[in-house]
C-alpha positions in Angstrom: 14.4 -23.0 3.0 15.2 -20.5 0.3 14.2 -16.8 0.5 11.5 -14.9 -1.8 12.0 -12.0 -3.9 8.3 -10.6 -5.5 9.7 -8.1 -8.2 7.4 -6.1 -10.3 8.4 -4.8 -13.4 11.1 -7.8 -14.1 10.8 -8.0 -17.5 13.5 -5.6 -18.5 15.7 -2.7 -16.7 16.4 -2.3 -12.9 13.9 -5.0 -12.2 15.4 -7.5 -14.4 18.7 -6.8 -12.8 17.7 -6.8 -9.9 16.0 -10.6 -10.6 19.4 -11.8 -11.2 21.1 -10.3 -8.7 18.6 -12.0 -5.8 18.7 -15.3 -7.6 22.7 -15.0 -7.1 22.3 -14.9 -3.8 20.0 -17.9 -3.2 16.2 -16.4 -3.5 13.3 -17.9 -5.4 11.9 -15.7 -7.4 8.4 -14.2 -7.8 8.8 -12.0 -11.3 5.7 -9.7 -12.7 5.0 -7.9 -15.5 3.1 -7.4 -18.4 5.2 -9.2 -21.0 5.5 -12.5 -19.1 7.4 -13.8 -22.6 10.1 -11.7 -22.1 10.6 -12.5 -18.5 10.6 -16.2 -19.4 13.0 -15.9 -22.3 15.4 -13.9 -20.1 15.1 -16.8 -17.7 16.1 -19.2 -19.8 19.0 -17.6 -21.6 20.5 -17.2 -18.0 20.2 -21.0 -16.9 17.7 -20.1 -14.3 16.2 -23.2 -13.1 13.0 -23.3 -14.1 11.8 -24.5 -10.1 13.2 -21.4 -8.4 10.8 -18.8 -10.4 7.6 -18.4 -10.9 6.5 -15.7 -13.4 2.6 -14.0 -12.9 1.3 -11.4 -15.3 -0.1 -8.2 -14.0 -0.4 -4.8 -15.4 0.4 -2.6 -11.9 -1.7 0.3 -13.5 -5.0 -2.0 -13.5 -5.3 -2.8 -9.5 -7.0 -5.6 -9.1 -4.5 -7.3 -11.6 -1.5 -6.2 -9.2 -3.7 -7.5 -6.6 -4.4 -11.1 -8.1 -0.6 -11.7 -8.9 0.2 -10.7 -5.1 -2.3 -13.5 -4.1 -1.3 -15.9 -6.3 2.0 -15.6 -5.3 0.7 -16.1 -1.6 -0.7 -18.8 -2.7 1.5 -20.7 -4.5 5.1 -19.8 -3.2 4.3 -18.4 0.6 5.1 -15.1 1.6 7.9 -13.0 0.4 10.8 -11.9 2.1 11.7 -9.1 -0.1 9.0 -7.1 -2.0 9.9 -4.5 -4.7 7.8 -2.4 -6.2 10.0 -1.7 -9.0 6.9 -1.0 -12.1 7.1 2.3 -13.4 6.8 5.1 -16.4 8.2 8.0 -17.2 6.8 10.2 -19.8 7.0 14.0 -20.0 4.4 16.3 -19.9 3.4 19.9 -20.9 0.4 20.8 -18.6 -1.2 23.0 -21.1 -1.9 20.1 -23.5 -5.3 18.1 -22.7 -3.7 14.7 -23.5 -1.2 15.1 -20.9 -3.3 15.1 -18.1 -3.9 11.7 -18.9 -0.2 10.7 -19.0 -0.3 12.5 -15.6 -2.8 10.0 -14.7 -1.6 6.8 -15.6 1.9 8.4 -14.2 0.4 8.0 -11.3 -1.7 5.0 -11.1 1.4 3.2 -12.0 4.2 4.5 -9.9 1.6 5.7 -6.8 -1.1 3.4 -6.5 0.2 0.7 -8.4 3.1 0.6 -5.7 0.9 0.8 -3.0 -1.2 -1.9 -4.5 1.9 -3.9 -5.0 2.4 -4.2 -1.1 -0.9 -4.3 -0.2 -1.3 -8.4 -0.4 1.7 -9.0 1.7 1.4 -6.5 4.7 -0.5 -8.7 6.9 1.3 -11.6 6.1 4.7 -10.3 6.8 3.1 -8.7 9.8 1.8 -11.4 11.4 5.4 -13.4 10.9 7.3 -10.0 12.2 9.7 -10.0 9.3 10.0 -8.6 6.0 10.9 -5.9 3.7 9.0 -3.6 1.2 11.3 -2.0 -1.1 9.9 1.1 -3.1 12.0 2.3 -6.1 11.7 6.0 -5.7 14.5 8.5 -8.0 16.3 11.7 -7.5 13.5 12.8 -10.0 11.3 13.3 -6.4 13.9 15.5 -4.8 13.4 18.6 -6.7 10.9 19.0 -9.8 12.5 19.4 -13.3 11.0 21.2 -16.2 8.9 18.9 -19.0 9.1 16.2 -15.9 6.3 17.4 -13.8 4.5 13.9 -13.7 7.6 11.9 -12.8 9.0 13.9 -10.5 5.6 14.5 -8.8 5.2 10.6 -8.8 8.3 10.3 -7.3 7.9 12.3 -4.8 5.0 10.5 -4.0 7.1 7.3 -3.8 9.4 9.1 -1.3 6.8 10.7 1.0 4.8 7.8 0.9 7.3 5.3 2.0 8.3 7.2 4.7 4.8 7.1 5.9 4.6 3.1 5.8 7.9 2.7 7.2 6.4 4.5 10.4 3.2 2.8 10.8 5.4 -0.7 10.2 8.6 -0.2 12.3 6.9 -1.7 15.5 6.1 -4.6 13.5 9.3 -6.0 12.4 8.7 -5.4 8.6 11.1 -2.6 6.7 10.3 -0.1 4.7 13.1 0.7 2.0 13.2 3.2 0.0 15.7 3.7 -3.0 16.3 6.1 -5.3 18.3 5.5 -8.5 20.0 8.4 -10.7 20.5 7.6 -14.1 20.7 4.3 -14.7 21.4 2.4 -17.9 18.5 1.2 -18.9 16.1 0.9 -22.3 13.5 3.6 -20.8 17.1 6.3 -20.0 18.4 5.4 -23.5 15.5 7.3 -25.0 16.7 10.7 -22.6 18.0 13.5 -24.8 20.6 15.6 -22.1 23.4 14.6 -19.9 23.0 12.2 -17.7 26.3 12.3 -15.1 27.4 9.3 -12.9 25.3 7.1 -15.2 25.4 3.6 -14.0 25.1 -0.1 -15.2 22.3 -2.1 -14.3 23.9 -5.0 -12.8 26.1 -2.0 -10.6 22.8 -0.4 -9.7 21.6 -4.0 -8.7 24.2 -5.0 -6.7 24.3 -1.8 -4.5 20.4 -1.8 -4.1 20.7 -5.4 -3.1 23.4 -4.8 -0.3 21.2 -1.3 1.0 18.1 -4.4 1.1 20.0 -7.0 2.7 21.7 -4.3 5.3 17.8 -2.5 5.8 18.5 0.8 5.4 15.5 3.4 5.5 16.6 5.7 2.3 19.3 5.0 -0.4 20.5 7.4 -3.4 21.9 5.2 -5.9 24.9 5.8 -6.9 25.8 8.1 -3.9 27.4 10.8 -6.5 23.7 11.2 -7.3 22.6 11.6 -3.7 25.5 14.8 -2.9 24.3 16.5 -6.4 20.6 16.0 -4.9 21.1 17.4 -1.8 23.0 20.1 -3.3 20.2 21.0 -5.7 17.5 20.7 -2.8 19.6 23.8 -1.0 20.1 25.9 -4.0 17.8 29.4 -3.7 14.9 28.9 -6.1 16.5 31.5 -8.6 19.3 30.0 -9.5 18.1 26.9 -9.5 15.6 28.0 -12.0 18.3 29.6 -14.1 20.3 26.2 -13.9 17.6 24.6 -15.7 16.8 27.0 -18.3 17.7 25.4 -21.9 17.6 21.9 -20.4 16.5 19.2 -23.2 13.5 18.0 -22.2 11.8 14.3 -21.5 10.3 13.1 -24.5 6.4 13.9 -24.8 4.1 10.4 -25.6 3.5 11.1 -28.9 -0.7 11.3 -30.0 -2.6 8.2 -30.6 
């Protein structure tokens, strides 16, 4: 019998990628996101057949939407062998501006709670059968903050810490917890970045690494590793220069008023 991938986000980007890269390798396919259209015209410009995906609409920042789709997929295909909780925004932020708390918000009901309510339908399940993995797409965004990025890179963070907690209350269980961070990857939400982005990488590379570090169940992944030694690096440097690094950097774009 087939494996199942649950993939949040798949309508576009790392998610979409990674879609493809688990139907290469023989897995049905649970695919969410908001734009359900787009997911089903990907599907059928690739030749997917149309019996080895099932498509459910859910808007990750709404809960009880994320929820819903995570049931019906229970329902309908079984449980999942691979879960990624892939969903996510990134938006930049200047604290002093009222609006922008609210971007902080969503920021976070998306990429925090939205994950966590990703895996929440599926925990038991995977428990009870003692196998499994939950795969949380963090970024070396969370490793250090970054100026006119503070709700991403808090969110991330978040992502990080927070899979590290469920990976310990799970390990006795048999279900992984993996937790993956991308640098800059070529994707429509990076195209919109206004400064450098070094070792930037194709989708389809991205996907195929994070698909090996899934299969191989490793605990923490920096994707590509270039990305991981210039995170570490930064995480050492003194404050100061840090600081002083940064100073000038082109900053995330702002979501402009309604």
């Amino acid at each position: 019998m087939a494996r199942l991938a649950f993939i949040t986000g798949a309508s576009s980007g790392i998610g979409q990628a990674l879609a493809w890269r688990f139907h290469q390798a023989g897995y049905q396919l649970a695919l969410v996101a908001r734009r359900t259209d787009e997911i089903e015209a990907w599907a059928k410009s690739r030749g997917i057949d149309p019996k080895s995906y099932r498509i459910y609409s859910a808007d990750v920042a709404v809960f009880d939407s994320i929820l819903a789709a995570g049931a019906a997929c229970l329902a309908q295909q079984g449980v999942p062998d691979v879960v990624v909780a892939n969903a996510g925004i990134s938006i930049g932020m200047v604290t002093t501006v009222r609006e922008d708390l609210d971007v902080m918000a969503r920021t976070f009901a998306i990429n925090n709670i939205g994950l966590a309510a990703t895996f929440h339908p599926f925990i038991d399940a995977m428990t009870r059968r003692g196998s499994g993995a939950l795969v949380g797409i963090a970024s070396v965004a969370g490793i250090r903050g970054l100026p006119g990025h503070g709700a991403y890179c808090a969110s991330k963070a978040g992502v990080i810490s927070y899979c590290e907690s469920l990976r310990g209350e799970l390990r006795s269980c048999g279900v992984k917890v993996v937790t993956l961070s991308p640098g800059y990857i070529d994707t429509p939400l990076t195209r919109k970045n206004r400064y450098a982005m070094p070792f930037l990488m194709r989708a389809e590379d991205f996907a195929d690494t994070a698909f090996k570090a899934i299969e191989a169940g490793v605990s923490y992944r920096v994707i590509p590793w270039q990305m991981g030694v210039v995170a570490k690096l930064l995480r050492v440097l003194p404050d100061r220069l840090f600081d002083r690094l940064l100073a000038g950097r082109p900053r995330k774009h702002r979501q402009p008023p309604v």
